[in-house]
N, C-alpha and C positions, 0 to 999 in steps of 0.2 A: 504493500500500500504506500511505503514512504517512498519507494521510489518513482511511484506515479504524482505523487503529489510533487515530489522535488521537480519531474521532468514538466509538468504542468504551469510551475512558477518558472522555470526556465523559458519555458513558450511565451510565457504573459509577457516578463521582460523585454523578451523582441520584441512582441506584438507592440510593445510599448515606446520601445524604440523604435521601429518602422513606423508609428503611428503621430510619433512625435520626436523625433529628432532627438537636438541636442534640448531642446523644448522637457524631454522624458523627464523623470526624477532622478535614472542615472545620467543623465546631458551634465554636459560644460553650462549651461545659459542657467539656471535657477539656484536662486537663491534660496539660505537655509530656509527661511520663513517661507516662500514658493515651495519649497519639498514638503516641508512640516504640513501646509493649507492643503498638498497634494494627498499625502498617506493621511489626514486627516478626515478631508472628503472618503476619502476609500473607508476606513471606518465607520464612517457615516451610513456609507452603502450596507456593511456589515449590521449595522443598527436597522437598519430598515428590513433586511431581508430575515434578522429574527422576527419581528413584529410582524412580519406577513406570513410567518409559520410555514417558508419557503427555502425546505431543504436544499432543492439545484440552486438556486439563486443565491443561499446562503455559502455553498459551497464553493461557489464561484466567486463571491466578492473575497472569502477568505484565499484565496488565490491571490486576489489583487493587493491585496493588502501585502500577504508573504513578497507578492515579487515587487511591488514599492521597497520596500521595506529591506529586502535582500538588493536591489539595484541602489538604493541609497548607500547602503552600507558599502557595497563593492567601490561606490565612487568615492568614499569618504577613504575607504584603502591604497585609492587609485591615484589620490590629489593628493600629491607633494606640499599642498598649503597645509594642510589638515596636523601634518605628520603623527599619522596615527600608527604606529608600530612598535 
């Protein structure tokens, strides 16, 4: 199971990347507070799809979140400003 879920966040990621550039939450262009309002929203999503008592949809936004969330991180390792190591 975890390795469908790992390969699933891996998918979003692009999708998120094709879908939005460097614009993404792992992009060069946004800022911390832009990333935070971004996996923010996505949360949001997560809130909503408990409340509508909507398993695939729940499942899917927790996707979104993980690959925010995992794409933030990679770029926070990525960026030499950061120096996070």
């Amino acid at each position: 199971m975890i390795d469908q879920v790992l390969s699933d966040i891996r998918t979003e990621i692009q999708r998120q990347k094709t879908l939005h550039g460097d614009n993404s939450i792992g992009g060069t262009d946004l800022t911390v507070g832009q990333r935070y309002l971004v996996l923010g929203e996505e949360v949001g999503e997560v809130a909503t799809a408990v409340m509508g008592l909507d398993p695939s949809a729940l499942l899917e936004e927790l996707i979104q979140v993980a690959a925010c969330a995992t794409a933030w991180a990679t770029y926070l390792l990525e960026d030499t400003a950061w120096k996070i190591t």
